[in-house]
TILORO-952322 format. One line per field, with one value per atom (N, C-alpha, C): residue in one letter; residue number from 1; atom name; x, y, z; chain. Coordinates in pm, whole numbers, plus 32768, in hexadecimal, padded with zeros to 4 digits. Layout:
# TILORO-952322
residuo c(A | ...)
num c(NUM | ...)
atomo c(CA | ...)
xx c(X | ...)
yy c(Y | ...)
zz c(Z | ...)
cadena c(A | ...)
This chain:
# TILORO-952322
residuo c(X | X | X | X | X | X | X | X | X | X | X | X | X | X | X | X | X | X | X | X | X | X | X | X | X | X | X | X | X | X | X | X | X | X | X | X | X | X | X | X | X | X | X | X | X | X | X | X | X | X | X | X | X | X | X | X | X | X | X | X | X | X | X | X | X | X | X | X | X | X | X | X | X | X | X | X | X | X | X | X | X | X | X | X | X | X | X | X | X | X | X | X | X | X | X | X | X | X | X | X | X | X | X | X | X | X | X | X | X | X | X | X | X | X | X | X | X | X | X | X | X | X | X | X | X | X | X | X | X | X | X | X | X | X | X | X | X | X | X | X | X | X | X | X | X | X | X | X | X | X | X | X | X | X | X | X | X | X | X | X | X | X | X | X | X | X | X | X | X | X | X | X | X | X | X | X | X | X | X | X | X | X | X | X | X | X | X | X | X)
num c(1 | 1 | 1 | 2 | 2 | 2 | 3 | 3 | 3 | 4 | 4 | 4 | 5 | 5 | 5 | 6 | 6 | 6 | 7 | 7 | 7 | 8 | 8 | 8 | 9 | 9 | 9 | 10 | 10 | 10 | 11 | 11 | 11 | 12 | 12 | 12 | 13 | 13 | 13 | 14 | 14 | 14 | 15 | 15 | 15 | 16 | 16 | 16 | 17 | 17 | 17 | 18 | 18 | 18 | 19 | 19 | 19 | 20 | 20 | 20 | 21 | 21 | 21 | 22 | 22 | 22 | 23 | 23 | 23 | 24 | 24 | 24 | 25 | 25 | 25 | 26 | 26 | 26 | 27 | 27 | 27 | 28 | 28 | 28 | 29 | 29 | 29 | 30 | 30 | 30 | 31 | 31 | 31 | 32 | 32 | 32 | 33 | 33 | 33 | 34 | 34 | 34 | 35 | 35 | 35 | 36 | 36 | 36 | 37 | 37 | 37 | 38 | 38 | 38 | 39 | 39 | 39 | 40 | 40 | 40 | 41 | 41 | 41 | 42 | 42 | 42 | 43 | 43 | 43 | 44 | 44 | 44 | 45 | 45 | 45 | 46 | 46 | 46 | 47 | 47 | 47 | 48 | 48 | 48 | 49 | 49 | 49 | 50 | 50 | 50 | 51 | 51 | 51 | 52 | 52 | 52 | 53 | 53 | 53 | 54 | 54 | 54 | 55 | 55 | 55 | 56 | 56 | 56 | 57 | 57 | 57 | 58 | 58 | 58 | 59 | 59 | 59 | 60 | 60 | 60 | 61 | 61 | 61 | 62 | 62 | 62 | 63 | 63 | 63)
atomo c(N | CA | C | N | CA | C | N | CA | C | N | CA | C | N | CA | C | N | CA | C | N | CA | C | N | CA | C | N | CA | C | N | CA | C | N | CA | C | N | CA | C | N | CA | C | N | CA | C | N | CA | C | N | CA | C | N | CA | C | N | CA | C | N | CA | C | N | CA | C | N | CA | C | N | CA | C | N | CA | C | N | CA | C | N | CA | C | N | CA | C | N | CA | C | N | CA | C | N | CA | C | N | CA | C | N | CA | C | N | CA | C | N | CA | C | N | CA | C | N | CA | C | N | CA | C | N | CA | C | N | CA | C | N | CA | C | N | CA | C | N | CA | C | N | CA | C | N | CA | C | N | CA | C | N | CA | C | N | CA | C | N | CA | C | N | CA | C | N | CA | C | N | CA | C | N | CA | C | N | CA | C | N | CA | C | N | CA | C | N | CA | C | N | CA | C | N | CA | C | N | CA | C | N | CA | C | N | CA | C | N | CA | C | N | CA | C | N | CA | C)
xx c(569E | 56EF | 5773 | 578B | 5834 | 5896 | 58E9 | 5969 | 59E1 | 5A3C | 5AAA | 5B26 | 5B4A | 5B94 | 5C00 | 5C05 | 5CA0 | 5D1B | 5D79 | 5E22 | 5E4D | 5E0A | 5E33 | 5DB9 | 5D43 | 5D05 | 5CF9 | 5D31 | 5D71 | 5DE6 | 5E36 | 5EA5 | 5E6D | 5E21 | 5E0A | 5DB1 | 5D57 | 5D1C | 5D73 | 5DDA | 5E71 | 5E84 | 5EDB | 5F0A | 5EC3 | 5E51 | 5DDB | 5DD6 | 5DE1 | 5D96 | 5E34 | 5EBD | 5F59 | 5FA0 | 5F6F | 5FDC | 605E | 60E4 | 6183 | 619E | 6218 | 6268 | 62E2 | 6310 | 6387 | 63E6 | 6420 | 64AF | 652C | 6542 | 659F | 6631 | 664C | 66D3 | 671F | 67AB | 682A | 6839 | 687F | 68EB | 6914 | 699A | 69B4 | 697B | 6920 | 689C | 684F | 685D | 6856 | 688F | 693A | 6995 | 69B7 | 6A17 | 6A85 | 6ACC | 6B49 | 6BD6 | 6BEC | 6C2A | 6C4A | 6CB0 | 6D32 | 6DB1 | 6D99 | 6DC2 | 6D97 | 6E0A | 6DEC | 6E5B | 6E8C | 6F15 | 6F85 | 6F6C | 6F8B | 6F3F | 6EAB | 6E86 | 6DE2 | 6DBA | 6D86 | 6D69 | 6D09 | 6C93 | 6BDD | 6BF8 | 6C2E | 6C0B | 6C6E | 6CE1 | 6D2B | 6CE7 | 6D2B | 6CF0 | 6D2A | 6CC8 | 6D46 | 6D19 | 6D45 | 6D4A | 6D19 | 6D41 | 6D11 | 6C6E | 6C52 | 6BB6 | 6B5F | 6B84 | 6B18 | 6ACC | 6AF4 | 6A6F | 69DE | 6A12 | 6997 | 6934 | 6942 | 68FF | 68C1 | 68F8 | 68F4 | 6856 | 6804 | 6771 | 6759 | 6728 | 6722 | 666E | 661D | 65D0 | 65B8 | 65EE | 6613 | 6657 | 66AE | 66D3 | 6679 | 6608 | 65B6 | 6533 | 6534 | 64D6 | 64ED | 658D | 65B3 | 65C3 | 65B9 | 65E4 | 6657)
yy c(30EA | 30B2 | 3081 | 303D | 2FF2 | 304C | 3077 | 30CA | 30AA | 309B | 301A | 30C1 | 306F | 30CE | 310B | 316D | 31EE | 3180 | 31CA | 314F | 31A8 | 321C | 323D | 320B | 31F3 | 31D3 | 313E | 30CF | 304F | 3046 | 30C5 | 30CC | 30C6 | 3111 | 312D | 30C8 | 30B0 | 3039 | 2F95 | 2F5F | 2F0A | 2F42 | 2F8C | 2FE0 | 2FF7 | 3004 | 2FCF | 2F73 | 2F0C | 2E70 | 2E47 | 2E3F | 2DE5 | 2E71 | 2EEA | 2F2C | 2F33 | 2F75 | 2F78 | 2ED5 | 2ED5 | 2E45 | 2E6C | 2E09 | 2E11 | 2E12 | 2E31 | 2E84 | 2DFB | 2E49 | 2E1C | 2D87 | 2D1A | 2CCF | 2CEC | 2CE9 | 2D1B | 2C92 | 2C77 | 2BF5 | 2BBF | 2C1C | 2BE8 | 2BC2 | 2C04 | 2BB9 | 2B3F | 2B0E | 2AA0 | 2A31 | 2A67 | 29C9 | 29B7 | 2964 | 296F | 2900 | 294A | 28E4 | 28B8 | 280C | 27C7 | 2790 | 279E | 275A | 26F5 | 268B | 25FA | 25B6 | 2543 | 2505 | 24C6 | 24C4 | 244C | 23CB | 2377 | 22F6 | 22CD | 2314 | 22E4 | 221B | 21E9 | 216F | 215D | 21D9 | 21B8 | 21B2 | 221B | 223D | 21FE | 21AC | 216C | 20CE | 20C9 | 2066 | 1FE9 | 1F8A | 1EEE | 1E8E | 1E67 | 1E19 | 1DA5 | 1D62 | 1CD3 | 1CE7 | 1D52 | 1D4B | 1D6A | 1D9B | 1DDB | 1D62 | 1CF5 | 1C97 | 1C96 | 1CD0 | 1CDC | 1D4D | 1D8A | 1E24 | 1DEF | 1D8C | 1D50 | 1D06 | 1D3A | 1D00 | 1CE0 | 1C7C | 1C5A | 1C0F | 1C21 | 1BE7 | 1B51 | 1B20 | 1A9E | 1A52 | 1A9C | 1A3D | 1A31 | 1AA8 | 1AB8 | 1A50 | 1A42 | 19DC | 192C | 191F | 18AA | 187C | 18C4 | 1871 | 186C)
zz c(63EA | 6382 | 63BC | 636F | 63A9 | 634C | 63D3 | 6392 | 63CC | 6384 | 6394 | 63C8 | 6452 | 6477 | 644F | 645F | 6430 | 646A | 645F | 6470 | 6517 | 6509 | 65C3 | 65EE | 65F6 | 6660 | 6657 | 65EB | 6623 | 6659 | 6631 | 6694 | 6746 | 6776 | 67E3 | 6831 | 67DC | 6812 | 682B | 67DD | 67D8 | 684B | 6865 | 68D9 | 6962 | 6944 | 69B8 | 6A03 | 6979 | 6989 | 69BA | 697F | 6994 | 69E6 | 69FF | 6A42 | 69F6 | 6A47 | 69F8 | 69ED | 699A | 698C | 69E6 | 6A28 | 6AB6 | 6A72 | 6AE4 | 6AB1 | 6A5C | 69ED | 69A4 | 6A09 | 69F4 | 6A54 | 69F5 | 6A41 | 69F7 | 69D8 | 6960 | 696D | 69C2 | 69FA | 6A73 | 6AF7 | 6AED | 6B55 | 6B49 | 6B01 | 6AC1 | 6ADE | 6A92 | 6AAA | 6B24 | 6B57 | 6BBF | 6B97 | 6BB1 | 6B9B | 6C16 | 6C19 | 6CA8 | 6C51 | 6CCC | 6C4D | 6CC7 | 6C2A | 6C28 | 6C99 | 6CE7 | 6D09 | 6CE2 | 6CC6 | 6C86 | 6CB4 | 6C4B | 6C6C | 6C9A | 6C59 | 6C99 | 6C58 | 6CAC | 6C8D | 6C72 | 6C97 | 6C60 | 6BC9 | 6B98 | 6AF0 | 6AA2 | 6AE0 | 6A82 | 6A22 | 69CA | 696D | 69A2 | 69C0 | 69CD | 6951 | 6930 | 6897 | 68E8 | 6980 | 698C | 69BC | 6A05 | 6A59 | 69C5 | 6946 | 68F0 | 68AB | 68DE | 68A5 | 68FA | 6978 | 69A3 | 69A2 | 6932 | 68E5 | 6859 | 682C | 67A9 | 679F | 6729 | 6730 | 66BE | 6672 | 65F3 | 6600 | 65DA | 65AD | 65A4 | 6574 | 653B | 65AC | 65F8 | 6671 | 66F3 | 66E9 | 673C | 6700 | 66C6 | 6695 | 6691 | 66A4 | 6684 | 660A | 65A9 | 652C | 6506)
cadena c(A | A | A | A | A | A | A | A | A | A | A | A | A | A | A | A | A | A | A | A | A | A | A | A | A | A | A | A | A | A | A | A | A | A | A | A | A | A | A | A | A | A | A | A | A | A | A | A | A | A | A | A | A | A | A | A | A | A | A | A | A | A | A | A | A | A | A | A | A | A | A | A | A | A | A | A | A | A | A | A | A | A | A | A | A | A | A | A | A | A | A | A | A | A | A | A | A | A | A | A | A | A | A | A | A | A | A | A | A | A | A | A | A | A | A | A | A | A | A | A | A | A | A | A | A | A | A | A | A | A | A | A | A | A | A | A | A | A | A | A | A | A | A | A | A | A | A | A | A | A | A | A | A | A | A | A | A | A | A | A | A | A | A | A | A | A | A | A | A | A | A | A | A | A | A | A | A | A | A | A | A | A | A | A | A | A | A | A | A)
């Protein structure tokens, strides 16, 4: 007959089959802070180069 297992022996068999779950990361293991350099020129915005980011549909098509 089919007998649908107890909640410890699918516990044990889970545990069998996936073993423990690894160990808990802290937060801080995680982030890291890098202080930024003054004046950086990669991430600044220039108002004259941003047309060349600019994509419209319609101009890509020519109409």
């Amino acid at each position: 007959m089919n007998e649908r297992p107890t909640d410890e022996t699918a516990a044990a068999s889970r545990h069998a089959r996936f073993g423990a779950l690894p160990e808990r990361v802290r937060f801080e293991d995680m982030t890291e802070e890098v202080e930024a350099e003054p004046g950086a020129t990669g991430t600044a915005y220039n108002p004259e180069g941003s047309w060349k980011y600019y994509s419209c549909l319609a101009l890509d098509m020519g109409l």
